[in-house]
ZAMI-540825 format. One record per residue (C-alpha): residue number from 1; chain; z, y, x. Coordinates in nm, 4 decimals, padded with zeros to 6 digits. Example, Ala and Ser with C-alpha at 12.3 -4.5 7.8 and 13.67 -1.06 7.14 Angstrom:
// residues 2
  num  chaine        pz        py        px
    1       A   00.7800  -00.4500   01.2300
    2       A   00.7140  -00.1060   01.3670
// end
This chain:
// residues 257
  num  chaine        pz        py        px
    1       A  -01.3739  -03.5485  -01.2696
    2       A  -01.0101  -03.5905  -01.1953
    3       A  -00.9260  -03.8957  -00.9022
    4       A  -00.6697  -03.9953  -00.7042
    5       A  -00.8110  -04.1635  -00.3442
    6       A  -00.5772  -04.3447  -00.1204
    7       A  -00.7624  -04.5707   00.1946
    8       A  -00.6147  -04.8940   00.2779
    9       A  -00.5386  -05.0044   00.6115
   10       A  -00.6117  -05.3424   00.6041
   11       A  -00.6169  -05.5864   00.9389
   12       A  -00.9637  -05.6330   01.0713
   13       A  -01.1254  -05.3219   00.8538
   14       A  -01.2473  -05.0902   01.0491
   15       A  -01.0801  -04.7676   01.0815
   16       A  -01.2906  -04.4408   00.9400
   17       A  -01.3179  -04.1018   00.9426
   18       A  -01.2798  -04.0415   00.5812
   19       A  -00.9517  -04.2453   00.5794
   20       A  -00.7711  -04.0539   00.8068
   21       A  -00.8925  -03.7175   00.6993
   22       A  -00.7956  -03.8406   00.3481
   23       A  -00.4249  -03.8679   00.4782
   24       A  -00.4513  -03.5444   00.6536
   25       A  -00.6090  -03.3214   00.3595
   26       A  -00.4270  -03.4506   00.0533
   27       A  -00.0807  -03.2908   00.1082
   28       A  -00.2138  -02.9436   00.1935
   29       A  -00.4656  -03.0033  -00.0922
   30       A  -00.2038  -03.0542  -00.3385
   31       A  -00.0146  -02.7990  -00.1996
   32       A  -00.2410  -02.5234  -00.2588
   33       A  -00.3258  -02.5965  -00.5801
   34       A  -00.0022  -02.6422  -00.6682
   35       A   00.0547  -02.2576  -00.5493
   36       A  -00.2663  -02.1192  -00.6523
   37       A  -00.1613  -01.9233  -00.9152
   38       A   00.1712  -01.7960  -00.7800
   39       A   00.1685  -01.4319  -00.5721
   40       A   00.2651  -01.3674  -00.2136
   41       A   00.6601  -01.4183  -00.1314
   42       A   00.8848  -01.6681  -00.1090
   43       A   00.7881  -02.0196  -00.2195
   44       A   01.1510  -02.1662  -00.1443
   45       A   01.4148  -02.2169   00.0552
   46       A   01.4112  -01.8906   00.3599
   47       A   01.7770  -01.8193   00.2744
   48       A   02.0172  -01.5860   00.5279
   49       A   02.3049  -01.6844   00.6676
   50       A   02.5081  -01.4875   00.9219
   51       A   02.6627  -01.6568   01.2248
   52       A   02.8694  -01.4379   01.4526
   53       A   02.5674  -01.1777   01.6353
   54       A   02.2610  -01.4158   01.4802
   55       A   02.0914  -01.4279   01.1515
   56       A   01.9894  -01.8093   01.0631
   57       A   01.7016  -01.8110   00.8368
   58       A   01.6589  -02.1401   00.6695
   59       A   01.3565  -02.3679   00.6530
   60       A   01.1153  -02.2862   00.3834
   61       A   00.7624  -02.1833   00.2476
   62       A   00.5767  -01.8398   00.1851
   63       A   00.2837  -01.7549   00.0552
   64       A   00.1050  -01.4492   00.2069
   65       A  -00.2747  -01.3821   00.1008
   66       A  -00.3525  -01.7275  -00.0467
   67       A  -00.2255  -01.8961   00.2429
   68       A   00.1173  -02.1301   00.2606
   69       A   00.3450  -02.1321   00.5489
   70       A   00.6242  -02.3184   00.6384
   71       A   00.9148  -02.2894   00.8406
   72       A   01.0312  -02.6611   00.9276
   73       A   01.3405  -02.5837   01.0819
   74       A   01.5907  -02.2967   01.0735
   75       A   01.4814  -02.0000   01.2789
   76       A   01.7710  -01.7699   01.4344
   77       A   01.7883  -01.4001   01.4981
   78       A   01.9704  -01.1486   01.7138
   79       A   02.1222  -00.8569   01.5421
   80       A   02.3122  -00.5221   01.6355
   81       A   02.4864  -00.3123   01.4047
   82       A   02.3185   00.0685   01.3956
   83       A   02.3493   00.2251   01.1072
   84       A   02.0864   00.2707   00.9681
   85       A   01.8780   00.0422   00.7090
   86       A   01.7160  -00.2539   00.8868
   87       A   01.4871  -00.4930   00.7273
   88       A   01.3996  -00.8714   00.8165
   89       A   01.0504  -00.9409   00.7729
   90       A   00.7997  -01.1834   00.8445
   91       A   00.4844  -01.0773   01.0355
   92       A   00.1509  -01.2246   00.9875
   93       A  -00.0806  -01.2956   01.2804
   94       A  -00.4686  -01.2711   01.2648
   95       A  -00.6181  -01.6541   01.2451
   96       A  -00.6592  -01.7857   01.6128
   97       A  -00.9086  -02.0853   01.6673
   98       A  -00.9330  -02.3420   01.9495
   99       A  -01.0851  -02.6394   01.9897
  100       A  -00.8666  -02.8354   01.7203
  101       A  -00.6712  -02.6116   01.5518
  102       A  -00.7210  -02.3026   01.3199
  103       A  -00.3190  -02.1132   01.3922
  104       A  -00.2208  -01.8919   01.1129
  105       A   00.0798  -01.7995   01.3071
  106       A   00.3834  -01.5418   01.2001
  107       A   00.6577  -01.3151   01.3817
  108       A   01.0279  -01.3007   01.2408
  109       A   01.1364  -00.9553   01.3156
  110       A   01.4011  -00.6854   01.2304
  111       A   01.2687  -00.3673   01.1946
  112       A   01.4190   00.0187   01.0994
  113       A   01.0521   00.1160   00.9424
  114       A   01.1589   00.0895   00.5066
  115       A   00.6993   00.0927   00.5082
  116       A   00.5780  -00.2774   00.4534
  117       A   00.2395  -00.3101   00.5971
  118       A  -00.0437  -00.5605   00.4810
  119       A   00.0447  -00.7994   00.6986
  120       A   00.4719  -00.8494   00.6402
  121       A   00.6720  -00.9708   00.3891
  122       A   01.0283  -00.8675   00.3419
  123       A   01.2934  -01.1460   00.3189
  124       A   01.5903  -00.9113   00.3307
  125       A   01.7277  -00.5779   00.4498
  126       A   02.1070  -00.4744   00.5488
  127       A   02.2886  -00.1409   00.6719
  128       A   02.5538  -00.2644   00.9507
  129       A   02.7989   00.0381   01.0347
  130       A   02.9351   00.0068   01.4164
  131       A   03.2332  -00.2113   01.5252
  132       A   03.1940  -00.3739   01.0958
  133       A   03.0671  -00.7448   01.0501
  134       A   02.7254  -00.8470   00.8598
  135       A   02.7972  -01.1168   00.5751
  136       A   02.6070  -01.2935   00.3216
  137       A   02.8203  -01.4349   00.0990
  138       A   02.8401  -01.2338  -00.2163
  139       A   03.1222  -01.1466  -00.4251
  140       A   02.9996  -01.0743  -00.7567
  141       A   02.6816  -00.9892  -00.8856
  142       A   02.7049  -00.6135  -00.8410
  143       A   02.7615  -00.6773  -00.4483
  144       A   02.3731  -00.7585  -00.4181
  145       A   02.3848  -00.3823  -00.4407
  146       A   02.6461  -00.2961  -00.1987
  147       A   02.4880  -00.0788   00.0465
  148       A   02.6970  -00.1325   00.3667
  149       A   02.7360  -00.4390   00.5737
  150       A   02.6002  -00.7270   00.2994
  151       A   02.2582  -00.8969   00.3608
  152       A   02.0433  -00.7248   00.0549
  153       A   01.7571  -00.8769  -00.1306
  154       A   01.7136  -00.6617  -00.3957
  155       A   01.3964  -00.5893  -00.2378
  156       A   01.2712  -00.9019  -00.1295
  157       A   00.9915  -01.0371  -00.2339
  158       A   00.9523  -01.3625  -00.4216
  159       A   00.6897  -01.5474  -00.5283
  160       A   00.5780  -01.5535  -00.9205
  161       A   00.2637  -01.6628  -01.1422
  162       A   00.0293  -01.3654  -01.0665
  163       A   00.2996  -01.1702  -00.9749
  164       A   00.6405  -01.1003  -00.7431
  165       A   00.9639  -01.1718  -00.9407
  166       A   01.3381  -01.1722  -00.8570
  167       A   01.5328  -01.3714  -00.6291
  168       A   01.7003  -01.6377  -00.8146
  169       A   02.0059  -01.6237  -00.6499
  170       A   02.1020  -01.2901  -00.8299
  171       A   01.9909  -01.3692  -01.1305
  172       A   02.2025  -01.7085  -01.0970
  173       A   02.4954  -01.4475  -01.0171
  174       A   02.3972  -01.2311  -01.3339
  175       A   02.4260  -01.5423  -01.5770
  176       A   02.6993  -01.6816  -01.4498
  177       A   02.9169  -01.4166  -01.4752
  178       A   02.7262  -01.3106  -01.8131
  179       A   02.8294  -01.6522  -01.9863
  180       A   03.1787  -01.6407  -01.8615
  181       A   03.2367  -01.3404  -02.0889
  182       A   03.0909  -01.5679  -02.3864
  183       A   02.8201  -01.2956  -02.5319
  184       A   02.6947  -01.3471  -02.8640
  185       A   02.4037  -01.1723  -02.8151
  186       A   02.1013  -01.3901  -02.8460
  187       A   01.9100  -01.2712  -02.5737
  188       A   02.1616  -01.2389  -02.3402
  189       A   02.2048  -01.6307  -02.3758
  190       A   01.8641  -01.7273  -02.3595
  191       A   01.7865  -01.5372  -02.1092
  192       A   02.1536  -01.6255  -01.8636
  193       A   02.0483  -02.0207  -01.9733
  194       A   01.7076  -01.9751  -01.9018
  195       A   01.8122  -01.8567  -01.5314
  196       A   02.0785  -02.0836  -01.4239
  197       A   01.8508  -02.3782  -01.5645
  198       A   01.4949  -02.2745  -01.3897
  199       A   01.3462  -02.2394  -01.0098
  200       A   01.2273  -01.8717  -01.0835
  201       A   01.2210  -01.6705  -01.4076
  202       A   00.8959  -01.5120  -01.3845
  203       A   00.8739  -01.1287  -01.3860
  204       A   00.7319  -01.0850  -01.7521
  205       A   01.0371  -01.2503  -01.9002
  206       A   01.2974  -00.9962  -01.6977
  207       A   01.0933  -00.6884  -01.8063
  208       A   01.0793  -00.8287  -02.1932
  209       A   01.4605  -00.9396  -02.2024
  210       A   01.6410  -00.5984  -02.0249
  211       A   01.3831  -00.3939  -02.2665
  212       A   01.4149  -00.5692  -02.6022
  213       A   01.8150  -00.6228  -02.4723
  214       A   01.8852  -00.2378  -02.4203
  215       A   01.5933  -00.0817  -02.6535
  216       A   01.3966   00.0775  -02.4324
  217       A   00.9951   00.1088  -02.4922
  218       A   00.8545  -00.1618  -02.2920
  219       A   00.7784  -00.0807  -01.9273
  220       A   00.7725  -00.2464  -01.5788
  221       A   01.0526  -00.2220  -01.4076
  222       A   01.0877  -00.2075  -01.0067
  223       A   01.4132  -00.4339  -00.8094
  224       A   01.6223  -00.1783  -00.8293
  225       A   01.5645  -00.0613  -01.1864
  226       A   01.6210  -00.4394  -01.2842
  227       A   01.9672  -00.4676  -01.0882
  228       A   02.0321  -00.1246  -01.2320
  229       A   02.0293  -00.2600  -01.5875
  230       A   02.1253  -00.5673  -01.5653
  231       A   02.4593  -00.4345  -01.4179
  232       A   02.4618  -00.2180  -01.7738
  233       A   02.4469  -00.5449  -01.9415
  234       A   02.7799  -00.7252  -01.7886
  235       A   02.9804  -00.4249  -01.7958
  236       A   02.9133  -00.3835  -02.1622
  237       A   02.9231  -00.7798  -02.1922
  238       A   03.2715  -00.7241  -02.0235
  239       A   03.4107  -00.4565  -02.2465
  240       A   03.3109  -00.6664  -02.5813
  241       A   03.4813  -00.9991  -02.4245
  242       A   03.8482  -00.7920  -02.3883
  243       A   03.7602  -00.6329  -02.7015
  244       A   03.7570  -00.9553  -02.8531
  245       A   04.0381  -01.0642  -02.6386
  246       A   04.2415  -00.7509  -02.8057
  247       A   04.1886  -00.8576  -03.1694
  248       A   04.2589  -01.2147  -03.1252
  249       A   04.6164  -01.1383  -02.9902
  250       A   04.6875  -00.9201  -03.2511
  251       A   04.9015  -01.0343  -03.5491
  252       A   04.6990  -01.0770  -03.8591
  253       A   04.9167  -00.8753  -04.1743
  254       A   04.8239  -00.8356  -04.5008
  255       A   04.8659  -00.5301  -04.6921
  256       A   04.9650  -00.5430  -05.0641
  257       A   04.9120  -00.2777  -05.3144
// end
């Protein structure tokens, strides 16, 4: 049956066993059954920011094989410019035991290898050309795809029911600059509200609104098929706003026979 258990701590009652591990189980109980269902990636939080030569990932959860790990303070990262694509991923430990603790422990690393083994997770890749400066602060939506010298996370991998999804933050770009051109089309503004309004649109609802949106047959689509055609959906959600733009500035006349 369902219960909810909480000891007291009363003066003069003795102190048990059971109380305290009560205390210590119920937030990683919850926790994982709150996740259960979702895939590996990110949880929340584990955003990028660039300070001068260091990359400052925030505090955060992932989820990697069932398990949850945090990072309770920001973690920061030396980085050189070479050229070539590097990605930042997370590297997961084998379990290490000791007399009171079971570690599940990870490594933070930039590497040139584009190959994800079983073990990493990618949080987000960049190409830095020599003497230019990293930044991740986007302009527009399409910059998520600019391929020199912006943080990237097309490819990153967030965490979804069952499956990986897309990072929020460019879909949050998408529908923001989507509703500014005031589309008409009815999936285009249930699916912009629907992204500014929840944590994580789950991968299902992406493939099902750029399909049914563009009329293709119904397929899944990879990170950089999604950008790909989402971009098609602003620029022609661009052109129909000056269209309409056009024809209201125009003079109405009437023409009498």
């Amino acid at each position: 049956m369902f219960a909810n258990q909480y000891p007291h701590f009363h003066k003069g009652r003795i102190l048990k066993r059971e109380m305290l591990e009560n205390l210590r189980d119920y937030p990683r109980d919850f926790l994982d059954l709150y996740f259960q269902d979702y895939s590996n990636g990110i949880i929340a939080g584990v955003h990028i920011i660039v300070a001068d030569t260091r990359l400052i990932i925030t505090k955060g959860i992932i989820k990697h094989k069932g398990r949850l790990y945090m990072l309770d303070s920001s973690y920061e990262l030396p980085y050189e410019a070479t050229g070539s694509e590097t990605i930042l991923k997370v590297r997961f430990a084998e379990e290490a035991n000791d007399l009171d603790f079971s570690n599940y422990r990870t490594e933070i690393v930039l590497d040139d290898s584009l190959e994800l083994a079983h073990n990493e997770l990618e949080l987000a890749r960049f190409k830095l050309k020599l003497g230019a400066k990293l930044r991740s602060q986007h302009t527009d939506f399409f910059d998520f795809a600019t391929e020199y010298n912006t943080v990237n996370y097309l490819h990153c991998q967030y965490a979804g029911l069952e499956k990986s999804t897309y990072h929020p933050l460019i879909l949050q770009y998408f529908s923001r600059e989507l509703l500014k051109n005031r589309p008409t089309n009815p999936y285009d503004i249930a699916f912009a509200l629907e992204c500014l309004n929840q944590e994580r649109v789950q991968r299902d609802v992406i493939d099902f609104y750029i399909c049914n949106r563009l009329e293709l047959d119904y397929q899944s689509l990879s990170n950089s098929q999604i950008h790909k055609y989402l971009n098609r959906i602003l620029l022609e959600s661009k052109g129909s706003s000056r269209m309409k733009g056009v024809g209201q500035g125009r003079p109405k006349r009437m023409i009498v026979d």
